[in-house]
C-alpha positions in Angstrom: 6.4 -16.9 -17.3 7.7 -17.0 -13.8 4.7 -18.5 -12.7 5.2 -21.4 -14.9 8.7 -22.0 -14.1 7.6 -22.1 -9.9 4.8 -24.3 -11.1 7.0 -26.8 -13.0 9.5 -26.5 -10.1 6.7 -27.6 -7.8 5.5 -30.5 -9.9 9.3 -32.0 -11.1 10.2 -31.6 -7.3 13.1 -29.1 -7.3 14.4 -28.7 -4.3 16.6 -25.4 -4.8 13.8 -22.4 -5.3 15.2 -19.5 -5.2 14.1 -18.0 -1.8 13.6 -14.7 -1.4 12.7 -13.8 2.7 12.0 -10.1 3.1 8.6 -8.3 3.8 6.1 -8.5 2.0 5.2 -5.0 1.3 8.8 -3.6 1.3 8.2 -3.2 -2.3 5.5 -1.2 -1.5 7.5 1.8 -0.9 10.9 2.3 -2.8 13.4 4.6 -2.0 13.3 6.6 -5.2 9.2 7.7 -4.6 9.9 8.6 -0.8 10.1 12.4 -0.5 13.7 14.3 0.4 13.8 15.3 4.1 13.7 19.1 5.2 12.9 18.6 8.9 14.6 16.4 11.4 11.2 15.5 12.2 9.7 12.0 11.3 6.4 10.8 10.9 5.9 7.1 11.7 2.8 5.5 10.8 1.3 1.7 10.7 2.3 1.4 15.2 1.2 -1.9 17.1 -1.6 -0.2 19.4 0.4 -1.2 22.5 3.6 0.7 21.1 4.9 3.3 23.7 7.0 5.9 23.7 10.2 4.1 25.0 9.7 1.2 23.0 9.9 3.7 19.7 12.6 6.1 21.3 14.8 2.3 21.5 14.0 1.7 17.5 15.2 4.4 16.6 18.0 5.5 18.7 20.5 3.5 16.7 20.2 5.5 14.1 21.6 9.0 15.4 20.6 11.3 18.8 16.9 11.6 19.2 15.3 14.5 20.8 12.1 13.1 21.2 10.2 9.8 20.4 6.2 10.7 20.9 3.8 8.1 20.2 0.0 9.9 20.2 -2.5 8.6 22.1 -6.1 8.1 22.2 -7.9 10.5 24.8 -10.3 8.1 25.5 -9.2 4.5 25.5 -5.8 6.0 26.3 -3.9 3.2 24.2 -1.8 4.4 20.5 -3.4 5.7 17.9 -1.5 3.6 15.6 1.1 6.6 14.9 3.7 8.7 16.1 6.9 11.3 15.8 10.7 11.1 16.1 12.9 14.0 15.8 16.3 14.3 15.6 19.1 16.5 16.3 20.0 17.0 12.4 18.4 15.9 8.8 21.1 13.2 8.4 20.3 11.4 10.9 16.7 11.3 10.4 17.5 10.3 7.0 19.3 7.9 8.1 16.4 6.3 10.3 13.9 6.9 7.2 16.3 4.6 5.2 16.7 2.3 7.9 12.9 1.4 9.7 10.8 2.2 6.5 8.7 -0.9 5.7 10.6 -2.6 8.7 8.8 -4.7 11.7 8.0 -3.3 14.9 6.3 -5.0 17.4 5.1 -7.1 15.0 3.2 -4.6 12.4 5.2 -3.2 9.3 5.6 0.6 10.3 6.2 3.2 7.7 8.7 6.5 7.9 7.7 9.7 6.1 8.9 13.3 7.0 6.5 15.0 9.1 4.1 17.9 7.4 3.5 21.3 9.3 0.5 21.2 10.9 -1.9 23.0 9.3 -4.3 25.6 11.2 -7.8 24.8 11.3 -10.2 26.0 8.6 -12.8 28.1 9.9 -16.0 27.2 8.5 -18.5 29.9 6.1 -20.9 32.0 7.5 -24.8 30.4 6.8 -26.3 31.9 4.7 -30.1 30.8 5.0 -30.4 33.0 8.4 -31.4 36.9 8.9 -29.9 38.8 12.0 -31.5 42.4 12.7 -30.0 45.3 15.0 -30.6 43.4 17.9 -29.0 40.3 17.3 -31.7 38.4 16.6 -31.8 35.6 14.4 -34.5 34.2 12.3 -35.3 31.3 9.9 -37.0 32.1 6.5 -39.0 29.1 6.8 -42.8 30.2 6.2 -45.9 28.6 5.7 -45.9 25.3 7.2 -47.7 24.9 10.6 -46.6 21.4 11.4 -50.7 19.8 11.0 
């Protein structure tokens, strides 16, 4: 139905559309599905690769005092990784900043503010299974009966 209205506006040469100038995937994330804040610590995805750390620290700092503005970087081409963390000094603030910068431009890439997860430790992978170790320490493979001609 809207689509027919836009399309006869087109076509009868209204000149008063409605305009409606905002980004287009703010409606991608709406207040009311982001998750409530426990941690003053923010997790900011979607960065321009040649973000840095001051140019997030200045972002943000409008929005309350930052402890820290860390964008994480690539070990080997040394440029962003596309995300980062803020943290501030309390959970208002950083709400605050959520509210503010989610689904906002930065550098000219739409960036996205969740609260930061723990890090979770490192799963240590099973023990194999298909080996044999004796007393000595020695380990063998069951494979038997092919010579390889």
């Amino acid at each position: 139905m809207a689509f027919a209205s836009a399309f006869r506006r087109i076509f009868n040469g209204s000149s008063t559309p409605a305009l409606n100038i905002r980004s287009p995937f703010s409606s991608i994330r709406l207040e009311s599905t982001l998750p409530t804040l426990t941690s003053p610590k923010l997790f900011v995805s979607g960065l321009s690769r040649t973000t840095t750390d001051d140019m997030l620290y200045k972002a943000f700092a409008p929005f309350g005092n930052l402890r820290e503005a860390k964008v994480i970087i690539d070990r080997g081409s040394g440029k962003s990784r596309g995300f980062g963390f803020v943290t501030y000094d309390t959970v208002e603030e950083a709400e605050k900043a959520r509210l503010g910068l989610n689904s906002k431009f930065l550098d000219g890439w739409v960036i996205f503010v969740d609260p930061a997860k723990p890090r979770e430790a490192p799963q240590q992978p099973p023990p194999r299974r298909d080996m044999q170790s004796t007393e000595t320490g020695y380990t063998s493979n069951k494979t038997v009966g092919w010579s390889g001609y």
